[in-house]
mmCIF file of the N, C-alpha and C atoms, coordinates in Angstrom:
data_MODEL
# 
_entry.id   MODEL 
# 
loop_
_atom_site.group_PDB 
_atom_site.id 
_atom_site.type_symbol 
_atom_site.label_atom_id 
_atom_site.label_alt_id 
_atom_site.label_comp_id 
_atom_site.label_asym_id 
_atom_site.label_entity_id 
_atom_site.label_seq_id 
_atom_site.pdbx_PDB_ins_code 
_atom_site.Cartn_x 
_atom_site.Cartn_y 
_atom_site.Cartn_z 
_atom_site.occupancy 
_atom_site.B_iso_or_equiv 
_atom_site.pdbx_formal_charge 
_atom_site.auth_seq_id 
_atom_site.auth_comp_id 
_atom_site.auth_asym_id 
_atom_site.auth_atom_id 
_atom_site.pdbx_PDB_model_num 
ATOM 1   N N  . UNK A 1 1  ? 15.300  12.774  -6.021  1.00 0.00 ? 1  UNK A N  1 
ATOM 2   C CA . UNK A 1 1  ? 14.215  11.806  -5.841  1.00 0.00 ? 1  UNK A CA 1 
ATOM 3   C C  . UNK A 1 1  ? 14.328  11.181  -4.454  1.00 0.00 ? 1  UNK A C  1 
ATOM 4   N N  . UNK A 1 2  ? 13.290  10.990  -3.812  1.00 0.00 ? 2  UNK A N  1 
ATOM 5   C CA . UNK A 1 2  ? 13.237  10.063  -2.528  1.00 0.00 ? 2  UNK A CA 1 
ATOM 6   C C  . UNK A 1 2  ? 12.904  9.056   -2.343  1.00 0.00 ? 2  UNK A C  1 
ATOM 7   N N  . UNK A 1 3  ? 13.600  8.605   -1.175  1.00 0.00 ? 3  UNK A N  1 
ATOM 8   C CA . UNK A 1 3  ? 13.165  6.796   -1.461  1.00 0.00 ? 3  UNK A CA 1 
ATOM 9   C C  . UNK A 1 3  ? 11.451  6.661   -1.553  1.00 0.00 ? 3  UNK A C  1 
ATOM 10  N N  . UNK A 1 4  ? 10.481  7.629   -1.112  1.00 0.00 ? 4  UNK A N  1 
ATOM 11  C CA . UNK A 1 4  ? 9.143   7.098   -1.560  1.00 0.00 ? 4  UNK A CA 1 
ATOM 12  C C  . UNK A 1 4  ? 8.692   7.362   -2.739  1.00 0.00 ? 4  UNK A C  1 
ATOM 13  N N  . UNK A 1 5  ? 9.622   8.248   -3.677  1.00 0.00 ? 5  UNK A N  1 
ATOM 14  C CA . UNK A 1 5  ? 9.622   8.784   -5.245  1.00 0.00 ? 5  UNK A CA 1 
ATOM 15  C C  . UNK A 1 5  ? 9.164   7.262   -5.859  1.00 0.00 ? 5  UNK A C  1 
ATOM 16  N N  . UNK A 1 6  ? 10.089  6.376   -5.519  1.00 0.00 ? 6  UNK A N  1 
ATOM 17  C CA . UNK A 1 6  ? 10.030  5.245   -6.143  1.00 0.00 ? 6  UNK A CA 1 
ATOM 18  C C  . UNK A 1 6  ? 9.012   4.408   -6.668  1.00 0.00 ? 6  UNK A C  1 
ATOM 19  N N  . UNK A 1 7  ? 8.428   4.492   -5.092  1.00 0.00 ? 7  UNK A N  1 
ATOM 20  C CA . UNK A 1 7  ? 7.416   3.544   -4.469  1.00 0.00 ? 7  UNK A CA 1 
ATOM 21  C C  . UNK A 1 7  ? 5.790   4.427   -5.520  1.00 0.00 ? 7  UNK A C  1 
ATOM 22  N N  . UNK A 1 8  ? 5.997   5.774   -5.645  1.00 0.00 ? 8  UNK A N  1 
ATOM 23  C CA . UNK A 1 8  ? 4.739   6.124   -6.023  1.00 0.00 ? 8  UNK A CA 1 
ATOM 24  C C  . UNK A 1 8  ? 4.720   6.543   -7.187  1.00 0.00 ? 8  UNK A C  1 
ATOM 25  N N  . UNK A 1 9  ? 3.596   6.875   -7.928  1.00 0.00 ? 9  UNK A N  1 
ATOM 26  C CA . UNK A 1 9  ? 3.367   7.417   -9.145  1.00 0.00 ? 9  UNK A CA 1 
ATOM 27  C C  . UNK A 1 9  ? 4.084   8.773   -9.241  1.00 0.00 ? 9  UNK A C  1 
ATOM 28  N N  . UNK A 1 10 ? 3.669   9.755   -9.880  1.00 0.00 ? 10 UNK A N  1 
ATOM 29  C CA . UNK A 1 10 ? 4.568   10.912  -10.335 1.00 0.00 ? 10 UNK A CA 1 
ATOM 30  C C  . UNK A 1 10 ? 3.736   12.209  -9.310  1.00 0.00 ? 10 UNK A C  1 
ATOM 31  N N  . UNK A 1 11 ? 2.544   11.560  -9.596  1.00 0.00 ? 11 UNK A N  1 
ATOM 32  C CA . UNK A 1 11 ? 1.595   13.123  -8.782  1.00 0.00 ? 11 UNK A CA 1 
ATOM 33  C C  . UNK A 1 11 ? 1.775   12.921  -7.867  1.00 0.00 ? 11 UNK A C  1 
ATOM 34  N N  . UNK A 1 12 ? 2.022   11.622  -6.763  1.00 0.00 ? 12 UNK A N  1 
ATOM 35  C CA . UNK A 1 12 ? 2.117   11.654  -5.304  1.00 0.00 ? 12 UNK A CA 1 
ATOM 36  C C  . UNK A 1 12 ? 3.599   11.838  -4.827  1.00 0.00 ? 12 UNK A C  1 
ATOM 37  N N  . UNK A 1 13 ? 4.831   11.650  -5.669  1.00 0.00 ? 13 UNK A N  1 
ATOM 38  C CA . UNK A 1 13 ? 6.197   11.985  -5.407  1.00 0.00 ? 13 UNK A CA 1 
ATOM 39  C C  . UNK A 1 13 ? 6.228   13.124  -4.167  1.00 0.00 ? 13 UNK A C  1 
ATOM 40  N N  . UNK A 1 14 ? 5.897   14.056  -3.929  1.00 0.00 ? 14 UNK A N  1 
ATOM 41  C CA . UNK A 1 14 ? 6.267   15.311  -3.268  1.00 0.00 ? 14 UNK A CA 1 
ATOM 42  C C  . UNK A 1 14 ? 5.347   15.263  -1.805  1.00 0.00 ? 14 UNK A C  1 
ATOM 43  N N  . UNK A 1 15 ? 3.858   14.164  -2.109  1.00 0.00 ? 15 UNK A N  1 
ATOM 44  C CA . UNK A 1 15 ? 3.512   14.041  -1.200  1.00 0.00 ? 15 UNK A CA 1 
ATOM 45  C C  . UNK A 1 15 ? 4.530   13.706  0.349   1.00 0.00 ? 15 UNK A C  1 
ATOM 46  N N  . UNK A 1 16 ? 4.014   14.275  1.856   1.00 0.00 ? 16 UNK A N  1 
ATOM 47  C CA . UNK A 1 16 ? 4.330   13.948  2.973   1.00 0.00 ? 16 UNK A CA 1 
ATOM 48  C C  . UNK A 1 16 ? 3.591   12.213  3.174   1.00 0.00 ? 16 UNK A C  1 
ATOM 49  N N  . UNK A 1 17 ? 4.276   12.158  4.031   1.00 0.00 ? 17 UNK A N  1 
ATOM 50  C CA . UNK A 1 17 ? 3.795   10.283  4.545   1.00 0.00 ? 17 UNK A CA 1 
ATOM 51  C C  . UNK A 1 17 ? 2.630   10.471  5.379   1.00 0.00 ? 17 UNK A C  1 
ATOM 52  N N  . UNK A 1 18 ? 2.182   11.524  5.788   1.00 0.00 ? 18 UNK A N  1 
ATOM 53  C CA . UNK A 1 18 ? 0.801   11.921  6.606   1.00 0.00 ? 18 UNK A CA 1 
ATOM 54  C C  . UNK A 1 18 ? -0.235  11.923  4.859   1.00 0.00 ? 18 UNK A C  1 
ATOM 55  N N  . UNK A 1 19 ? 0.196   12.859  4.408   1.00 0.00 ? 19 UNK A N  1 
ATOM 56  C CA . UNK A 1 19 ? -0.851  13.384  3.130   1.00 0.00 ? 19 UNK A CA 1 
ATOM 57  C C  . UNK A 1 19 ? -1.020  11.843  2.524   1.00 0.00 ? 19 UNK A C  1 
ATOM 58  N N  . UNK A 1 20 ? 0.108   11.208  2.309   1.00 0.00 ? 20 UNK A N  1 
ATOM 59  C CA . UNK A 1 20 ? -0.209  9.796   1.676   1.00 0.00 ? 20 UNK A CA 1 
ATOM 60  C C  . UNK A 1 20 ? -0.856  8.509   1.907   1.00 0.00 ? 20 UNK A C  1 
ATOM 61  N N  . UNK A 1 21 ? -0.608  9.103   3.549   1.00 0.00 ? 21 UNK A N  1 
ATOM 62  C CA . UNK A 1 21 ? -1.785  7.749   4.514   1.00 0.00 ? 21 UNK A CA 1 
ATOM 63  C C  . UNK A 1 21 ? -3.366  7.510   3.667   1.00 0.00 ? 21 UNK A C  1 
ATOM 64  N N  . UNK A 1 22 ? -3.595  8.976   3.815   1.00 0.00 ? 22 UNK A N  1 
ATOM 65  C CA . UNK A 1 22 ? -4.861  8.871   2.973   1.00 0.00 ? 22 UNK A CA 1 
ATOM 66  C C  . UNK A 1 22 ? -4.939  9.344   1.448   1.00 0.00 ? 22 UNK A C  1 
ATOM 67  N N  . UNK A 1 23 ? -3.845  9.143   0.691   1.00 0.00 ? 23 UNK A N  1 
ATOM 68  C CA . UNK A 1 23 ? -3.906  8.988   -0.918  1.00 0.00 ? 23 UNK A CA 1 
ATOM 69  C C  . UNK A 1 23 ? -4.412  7.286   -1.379  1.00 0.00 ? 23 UNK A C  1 
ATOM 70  N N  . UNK A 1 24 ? -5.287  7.491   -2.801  1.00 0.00 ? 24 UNK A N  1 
ATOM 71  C CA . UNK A 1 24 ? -5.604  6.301   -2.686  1.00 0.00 ? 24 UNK A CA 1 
ATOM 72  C C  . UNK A 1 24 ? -4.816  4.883   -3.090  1.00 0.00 ? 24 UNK A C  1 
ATOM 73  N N  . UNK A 1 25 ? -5.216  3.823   -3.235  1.00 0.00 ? 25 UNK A N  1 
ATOM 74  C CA . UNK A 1 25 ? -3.846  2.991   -3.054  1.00 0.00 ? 25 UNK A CA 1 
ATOM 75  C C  . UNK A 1 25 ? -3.401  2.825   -4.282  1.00 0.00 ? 25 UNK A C  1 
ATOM 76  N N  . UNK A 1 26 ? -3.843  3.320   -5.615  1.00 0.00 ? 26 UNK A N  1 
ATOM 77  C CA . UNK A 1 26 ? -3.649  3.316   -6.607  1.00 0.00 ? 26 UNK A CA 1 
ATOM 78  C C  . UNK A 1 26 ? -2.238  4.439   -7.090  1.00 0.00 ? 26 UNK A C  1 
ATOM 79  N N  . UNK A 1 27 ? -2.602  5.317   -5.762  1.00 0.00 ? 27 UNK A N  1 
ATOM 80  C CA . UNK A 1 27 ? -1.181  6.039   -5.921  1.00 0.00 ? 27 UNK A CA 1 
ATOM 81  C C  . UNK A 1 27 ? 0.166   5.087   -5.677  1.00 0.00 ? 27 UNK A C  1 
ATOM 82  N N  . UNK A 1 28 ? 0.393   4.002   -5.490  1.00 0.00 ? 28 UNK A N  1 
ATOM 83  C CA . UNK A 1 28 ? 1.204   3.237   -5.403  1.00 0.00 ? 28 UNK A CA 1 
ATOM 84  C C  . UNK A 1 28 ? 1.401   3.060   -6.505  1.00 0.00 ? 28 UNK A C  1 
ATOM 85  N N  . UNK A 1 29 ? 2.728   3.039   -6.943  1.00 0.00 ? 29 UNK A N  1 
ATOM 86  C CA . UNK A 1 29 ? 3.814   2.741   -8.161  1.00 0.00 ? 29 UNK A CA 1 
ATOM 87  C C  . UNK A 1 29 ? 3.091   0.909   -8.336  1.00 0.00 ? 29 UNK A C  1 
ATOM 88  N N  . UNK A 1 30 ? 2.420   0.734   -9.487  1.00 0.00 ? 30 UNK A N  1 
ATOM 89  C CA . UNK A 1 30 ? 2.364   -0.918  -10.441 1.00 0.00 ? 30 UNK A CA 1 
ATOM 90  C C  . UNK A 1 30 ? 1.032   -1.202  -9.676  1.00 0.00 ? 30 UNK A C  1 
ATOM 91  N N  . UNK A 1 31 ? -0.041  -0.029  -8.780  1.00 0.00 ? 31 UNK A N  1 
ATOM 92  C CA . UNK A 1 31 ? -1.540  -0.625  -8.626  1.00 0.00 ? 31 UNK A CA 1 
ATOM 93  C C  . UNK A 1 31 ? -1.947  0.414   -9.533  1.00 0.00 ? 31 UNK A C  1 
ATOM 94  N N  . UNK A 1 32 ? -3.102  -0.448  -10.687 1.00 0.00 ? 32 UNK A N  1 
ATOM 95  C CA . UNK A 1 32 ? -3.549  0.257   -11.692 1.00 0.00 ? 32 UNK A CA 1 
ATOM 96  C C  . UNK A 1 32 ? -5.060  0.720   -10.461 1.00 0.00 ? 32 UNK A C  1 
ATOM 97  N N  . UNK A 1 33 ? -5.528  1.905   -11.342 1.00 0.00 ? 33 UNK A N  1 
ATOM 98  C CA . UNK A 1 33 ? -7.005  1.732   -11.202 1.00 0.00 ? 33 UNK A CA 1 
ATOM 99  C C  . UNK A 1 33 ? -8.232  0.462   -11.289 1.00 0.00 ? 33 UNK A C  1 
ATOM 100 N N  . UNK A 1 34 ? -7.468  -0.448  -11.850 1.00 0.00 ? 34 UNK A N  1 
ATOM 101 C CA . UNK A 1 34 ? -8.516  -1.508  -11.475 1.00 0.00 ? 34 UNK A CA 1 
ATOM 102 C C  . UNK A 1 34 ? -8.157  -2.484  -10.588 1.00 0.00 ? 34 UNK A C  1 
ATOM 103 N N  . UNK A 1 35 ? -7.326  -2.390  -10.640 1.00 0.00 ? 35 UNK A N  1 
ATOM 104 C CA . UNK A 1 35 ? -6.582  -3.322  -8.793  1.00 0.00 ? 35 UNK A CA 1 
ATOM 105 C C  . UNK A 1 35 ? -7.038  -2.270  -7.878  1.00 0.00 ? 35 UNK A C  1 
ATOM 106 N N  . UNK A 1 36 ? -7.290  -0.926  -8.069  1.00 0.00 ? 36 UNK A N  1 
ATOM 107 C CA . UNK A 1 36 ? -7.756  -0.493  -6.369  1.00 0.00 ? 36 UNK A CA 1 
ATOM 108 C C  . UNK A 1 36 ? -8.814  -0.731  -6.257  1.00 0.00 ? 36 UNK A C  1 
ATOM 109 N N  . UNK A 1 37 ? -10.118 -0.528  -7.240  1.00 0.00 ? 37 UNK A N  1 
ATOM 110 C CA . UNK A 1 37 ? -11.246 -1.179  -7.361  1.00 0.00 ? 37 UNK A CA 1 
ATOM 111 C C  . UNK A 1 37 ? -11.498 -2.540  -6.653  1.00 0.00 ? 37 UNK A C  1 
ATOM 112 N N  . UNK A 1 38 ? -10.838 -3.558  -7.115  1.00 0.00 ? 38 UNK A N  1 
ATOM 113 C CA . UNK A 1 38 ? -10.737 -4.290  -6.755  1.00 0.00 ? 38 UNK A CA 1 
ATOM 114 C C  . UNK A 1 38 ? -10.603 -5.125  -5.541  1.00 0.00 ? 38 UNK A C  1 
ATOM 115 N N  . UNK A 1 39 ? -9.442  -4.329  -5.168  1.00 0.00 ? 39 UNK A N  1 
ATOM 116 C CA . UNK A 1 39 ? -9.074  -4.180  -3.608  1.00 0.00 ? 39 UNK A CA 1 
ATOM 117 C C  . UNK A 1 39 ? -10.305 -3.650  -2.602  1.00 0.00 ? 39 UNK A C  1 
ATOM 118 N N  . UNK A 1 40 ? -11.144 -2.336  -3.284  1.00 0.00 ? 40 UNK A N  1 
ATOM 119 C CA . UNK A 1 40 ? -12.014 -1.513  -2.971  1.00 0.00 ? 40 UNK A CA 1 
ATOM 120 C C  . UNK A 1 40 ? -13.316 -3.033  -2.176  1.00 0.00 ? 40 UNK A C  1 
ATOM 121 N N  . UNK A 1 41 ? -13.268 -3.451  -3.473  1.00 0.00 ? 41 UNK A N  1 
ATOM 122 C CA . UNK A 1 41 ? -14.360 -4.845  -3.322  1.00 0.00 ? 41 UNK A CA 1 
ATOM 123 C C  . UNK A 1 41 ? -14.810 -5.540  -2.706  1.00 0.00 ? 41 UNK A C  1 
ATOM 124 N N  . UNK A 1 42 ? -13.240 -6.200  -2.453  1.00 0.00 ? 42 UNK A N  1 
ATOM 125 C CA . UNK A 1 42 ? -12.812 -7.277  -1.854  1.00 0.00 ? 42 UNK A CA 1 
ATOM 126 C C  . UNK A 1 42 ? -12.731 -7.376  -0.621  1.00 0.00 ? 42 UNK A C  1 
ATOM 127 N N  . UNK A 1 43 ? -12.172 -6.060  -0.338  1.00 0.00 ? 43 UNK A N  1 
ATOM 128 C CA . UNK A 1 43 ? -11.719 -5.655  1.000   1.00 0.00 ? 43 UNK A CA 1 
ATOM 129 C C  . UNK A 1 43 ? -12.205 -4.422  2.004   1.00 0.00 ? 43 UNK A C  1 
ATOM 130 N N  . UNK A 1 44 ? -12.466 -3.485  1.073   1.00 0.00 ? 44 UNK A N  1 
ATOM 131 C CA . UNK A 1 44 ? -13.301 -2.257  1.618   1.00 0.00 ? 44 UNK A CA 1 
ATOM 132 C C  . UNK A 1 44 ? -11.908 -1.380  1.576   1.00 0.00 ? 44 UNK A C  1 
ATOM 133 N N  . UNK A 1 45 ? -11.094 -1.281  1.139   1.00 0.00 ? 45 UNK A N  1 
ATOM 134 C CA . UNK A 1 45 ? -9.450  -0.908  0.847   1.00 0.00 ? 45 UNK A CA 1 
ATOM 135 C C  . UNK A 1 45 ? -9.600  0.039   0.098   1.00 0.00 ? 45 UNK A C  1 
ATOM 136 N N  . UNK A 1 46 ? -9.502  1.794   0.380   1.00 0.00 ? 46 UNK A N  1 
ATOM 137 C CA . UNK A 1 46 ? -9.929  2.611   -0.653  1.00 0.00 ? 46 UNK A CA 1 
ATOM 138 C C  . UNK A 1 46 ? -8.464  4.207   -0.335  1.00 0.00 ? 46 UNK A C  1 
ATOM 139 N N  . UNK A 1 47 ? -7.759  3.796   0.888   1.00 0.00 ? 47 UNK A N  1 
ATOM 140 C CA . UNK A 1 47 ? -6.649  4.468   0.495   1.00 0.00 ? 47 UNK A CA 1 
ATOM 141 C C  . UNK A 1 47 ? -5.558  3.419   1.208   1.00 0.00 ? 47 UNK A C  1 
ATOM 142 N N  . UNK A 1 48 ? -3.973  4.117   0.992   1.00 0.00 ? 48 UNK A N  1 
ATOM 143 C CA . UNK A 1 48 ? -2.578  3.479   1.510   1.00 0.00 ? 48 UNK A CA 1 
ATOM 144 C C  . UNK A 1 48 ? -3.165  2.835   2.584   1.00 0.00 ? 48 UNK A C  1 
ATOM 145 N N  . UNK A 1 49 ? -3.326  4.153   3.453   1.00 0.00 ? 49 UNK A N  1 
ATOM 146 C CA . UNK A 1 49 ? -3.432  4.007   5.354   1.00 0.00 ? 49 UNK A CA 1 
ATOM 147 C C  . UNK A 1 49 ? -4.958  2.904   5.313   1.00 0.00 ? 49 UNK A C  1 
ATOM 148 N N  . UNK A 1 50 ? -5.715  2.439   4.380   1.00 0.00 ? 50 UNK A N  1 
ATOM 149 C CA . UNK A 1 50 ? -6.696  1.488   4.750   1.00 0.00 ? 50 UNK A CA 1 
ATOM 150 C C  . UNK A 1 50 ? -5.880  -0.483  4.529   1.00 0.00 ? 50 UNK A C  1 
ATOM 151 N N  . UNK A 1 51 ? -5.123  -0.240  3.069   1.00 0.00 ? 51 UNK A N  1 
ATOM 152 C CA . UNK A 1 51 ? -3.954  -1.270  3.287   1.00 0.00 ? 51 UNK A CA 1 
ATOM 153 C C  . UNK A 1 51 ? -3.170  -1.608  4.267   1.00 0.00 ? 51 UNK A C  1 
ATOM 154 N N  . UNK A 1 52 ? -2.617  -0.375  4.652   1.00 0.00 ? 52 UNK A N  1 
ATOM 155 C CA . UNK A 1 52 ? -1.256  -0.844  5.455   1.00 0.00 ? 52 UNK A CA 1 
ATOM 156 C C  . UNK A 1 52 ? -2.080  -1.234  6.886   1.00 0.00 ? 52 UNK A C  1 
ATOM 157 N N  . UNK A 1 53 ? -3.275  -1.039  7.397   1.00 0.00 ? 53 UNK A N  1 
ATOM 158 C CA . UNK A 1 53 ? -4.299  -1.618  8.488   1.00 0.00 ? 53 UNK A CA 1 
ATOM 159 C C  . UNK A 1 53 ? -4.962  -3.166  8.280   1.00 0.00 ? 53 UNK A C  1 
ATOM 160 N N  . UNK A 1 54 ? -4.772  -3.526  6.962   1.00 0.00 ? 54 UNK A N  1 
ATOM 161 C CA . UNK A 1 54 ? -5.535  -4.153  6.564   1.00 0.00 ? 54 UNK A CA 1 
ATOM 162 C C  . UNK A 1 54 ? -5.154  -5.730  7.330   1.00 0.00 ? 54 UNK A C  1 
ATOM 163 N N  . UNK A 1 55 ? -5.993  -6.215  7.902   1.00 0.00 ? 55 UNK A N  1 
ATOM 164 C CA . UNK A 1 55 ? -5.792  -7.507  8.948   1.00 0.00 ? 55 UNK A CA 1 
ATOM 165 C C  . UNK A 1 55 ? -4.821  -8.545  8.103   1.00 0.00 ? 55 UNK A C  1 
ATOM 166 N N  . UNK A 1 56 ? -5.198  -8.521  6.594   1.00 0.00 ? 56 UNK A N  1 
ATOM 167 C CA . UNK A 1 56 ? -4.885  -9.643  5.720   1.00 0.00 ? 56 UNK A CA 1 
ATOM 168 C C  . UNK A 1 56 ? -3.679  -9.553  5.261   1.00 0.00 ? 56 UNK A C  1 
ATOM 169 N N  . UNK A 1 57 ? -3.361  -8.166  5.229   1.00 0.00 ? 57 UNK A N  1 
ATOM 170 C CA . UNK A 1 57 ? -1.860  -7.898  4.859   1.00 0.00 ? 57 UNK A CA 1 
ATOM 171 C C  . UNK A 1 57 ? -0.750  -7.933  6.136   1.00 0.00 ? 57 UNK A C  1 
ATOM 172 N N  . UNK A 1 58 ? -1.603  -7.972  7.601   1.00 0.00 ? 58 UNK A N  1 
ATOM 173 C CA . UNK A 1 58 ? -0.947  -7.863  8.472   1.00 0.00 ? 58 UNK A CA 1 
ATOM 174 C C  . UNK A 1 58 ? -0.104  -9.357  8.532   1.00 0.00 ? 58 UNK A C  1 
ATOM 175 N N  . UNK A 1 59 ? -1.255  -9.941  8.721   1.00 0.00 ? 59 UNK A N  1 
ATOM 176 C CA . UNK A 1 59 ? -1.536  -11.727 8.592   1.00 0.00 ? 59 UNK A CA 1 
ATOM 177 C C  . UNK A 1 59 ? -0.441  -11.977 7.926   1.00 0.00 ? 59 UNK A C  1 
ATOM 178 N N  . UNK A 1 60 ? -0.002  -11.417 6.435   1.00 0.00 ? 60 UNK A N  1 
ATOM 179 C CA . UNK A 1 60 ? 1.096   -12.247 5.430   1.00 0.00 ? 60 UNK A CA 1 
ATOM 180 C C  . UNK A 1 60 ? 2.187   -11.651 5.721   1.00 0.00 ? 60 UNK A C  1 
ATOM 181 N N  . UNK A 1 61 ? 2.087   -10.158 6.533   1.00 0.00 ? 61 UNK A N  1 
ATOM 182 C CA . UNK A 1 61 ? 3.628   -9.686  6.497   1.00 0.00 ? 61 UNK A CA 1 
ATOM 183 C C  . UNK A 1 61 ? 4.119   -10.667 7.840   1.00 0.00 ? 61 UNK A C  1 
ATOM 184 N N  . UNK A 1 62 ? 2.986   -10.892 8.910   1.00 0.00 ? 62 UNK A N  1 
ATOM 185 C CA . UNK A 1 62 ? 3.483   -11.705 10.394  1.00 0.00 ? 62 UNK A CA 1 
ATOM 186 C C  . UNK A 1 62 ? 4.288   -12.790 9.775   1.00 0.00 ? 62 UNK A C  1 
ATOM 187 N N  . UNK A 1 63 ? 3.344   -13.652 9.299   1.00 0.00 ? 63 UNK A N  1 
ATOM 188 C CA . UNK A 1 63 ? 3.716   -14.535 8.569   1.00 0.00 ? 63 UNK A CA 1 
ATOM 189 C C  . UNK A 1 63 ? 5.021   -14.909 7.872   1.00 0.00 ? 63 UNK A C  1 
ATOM 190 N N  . UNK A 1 64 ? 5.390   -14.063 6.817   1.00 0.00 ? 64 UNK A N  1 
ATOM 191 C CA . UNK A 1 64 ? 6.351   -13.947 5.973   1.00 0.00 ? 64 UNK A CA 1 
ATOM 192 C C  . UNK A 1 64 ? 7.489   -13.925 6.854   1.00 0.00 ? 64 UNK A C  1 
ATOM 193 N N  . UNK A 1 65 ? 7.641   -12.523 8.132   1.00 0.00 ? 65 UNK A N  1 
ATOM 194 C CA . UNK A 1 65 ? 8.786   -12.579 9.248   1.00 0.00 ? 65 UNK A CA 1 
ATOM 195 C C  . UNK A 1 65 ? 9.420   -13.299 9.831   1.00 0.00 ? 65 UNK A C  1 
ATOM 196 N N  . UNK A 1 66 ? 8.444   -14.390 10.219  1.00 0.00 ? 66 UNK A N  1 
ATOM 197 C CA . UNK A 1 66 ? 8.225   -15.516 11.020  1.00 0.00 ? 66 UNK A CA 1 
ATOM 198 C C  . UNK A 1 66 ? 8.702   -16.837 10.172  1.00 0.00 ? 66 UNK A C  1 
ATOM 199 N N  . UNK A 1 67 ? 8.365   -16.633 9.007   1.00 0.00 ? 67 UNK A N  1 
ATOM 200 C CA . UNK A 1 67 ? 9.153   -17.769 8.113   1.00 0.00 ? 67 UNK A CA 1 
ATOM 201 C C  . UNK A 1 67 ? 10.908  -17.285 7.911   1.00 0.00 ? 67 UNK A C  1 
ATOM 202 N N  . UNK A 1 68 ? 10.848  -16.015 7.346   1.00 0.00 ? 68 UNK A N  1 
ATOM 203 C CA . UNK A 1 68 ? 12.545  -15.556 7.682   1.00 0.00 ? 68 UNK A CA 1 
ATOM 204 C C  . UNK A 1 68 ? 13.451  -15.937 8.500   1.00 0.00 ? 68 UNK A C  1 
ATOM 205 N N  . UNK A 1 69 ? 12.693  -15.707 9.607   1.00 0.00 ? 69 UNK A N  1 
ATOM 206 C CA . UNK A 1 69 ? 13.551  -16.141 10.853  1.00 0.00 ? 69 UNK A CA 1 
ATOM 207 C C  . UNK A 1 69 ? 13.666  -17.726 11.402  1.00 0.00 ? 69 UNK A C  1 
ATOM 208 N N  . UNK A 1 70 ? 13.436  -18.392 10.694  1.00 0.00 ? 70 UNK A N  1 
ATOM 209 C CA . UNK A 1 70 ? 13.090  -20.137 10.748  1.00 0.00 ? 70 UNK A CA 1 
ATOM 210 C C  . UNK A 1 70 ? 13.913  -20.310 9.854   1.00 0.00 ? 70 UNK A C  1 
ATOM 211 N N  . UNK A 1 71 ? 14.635  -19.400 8.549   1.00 0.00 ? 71 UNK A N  1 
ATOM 212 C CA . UNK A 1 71 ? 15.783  -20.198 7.677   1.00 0.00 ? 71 UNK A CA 1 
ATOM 213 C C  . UNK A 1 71 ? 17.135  -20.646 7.968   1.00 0.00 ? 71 UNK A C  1 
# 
């Protein structure tokens, strides 16, 4: 198993990190089909590689770093 085995469902396991950019984000291990929907909605978020771009997630990971390093 590989460390992205983890991270994903069972059908995307074998996937490459190119092929997965554009798998949808539901292939992520604990997002159901109605959280990608959702996401889809909210955000216009319809694969990985549209998340991991996504301004808002950029925003909380800056964020989050930036608080780390202040403890």
């Amino acid at each position: 198993m590989t460390v992205l085995a983890k991270l994903l469902d069972k059908a995307y396991e074998t996937k490459t990190p190119t092929e997965l950019v554009d798998a949808p984000v539901a292939a992520l291990q604990g997002v159901s089909d109605a959280d990608a929907e959702a996401l889809k909605k909210a955000f216009g978020i319809k694969t990985i590689g549209d998340l991991a771009k996504n301004k808002y997630v950029i925003a909380a990971q800056t964020i989050a770093h930036l608080a780390a390093l202040h403890k």
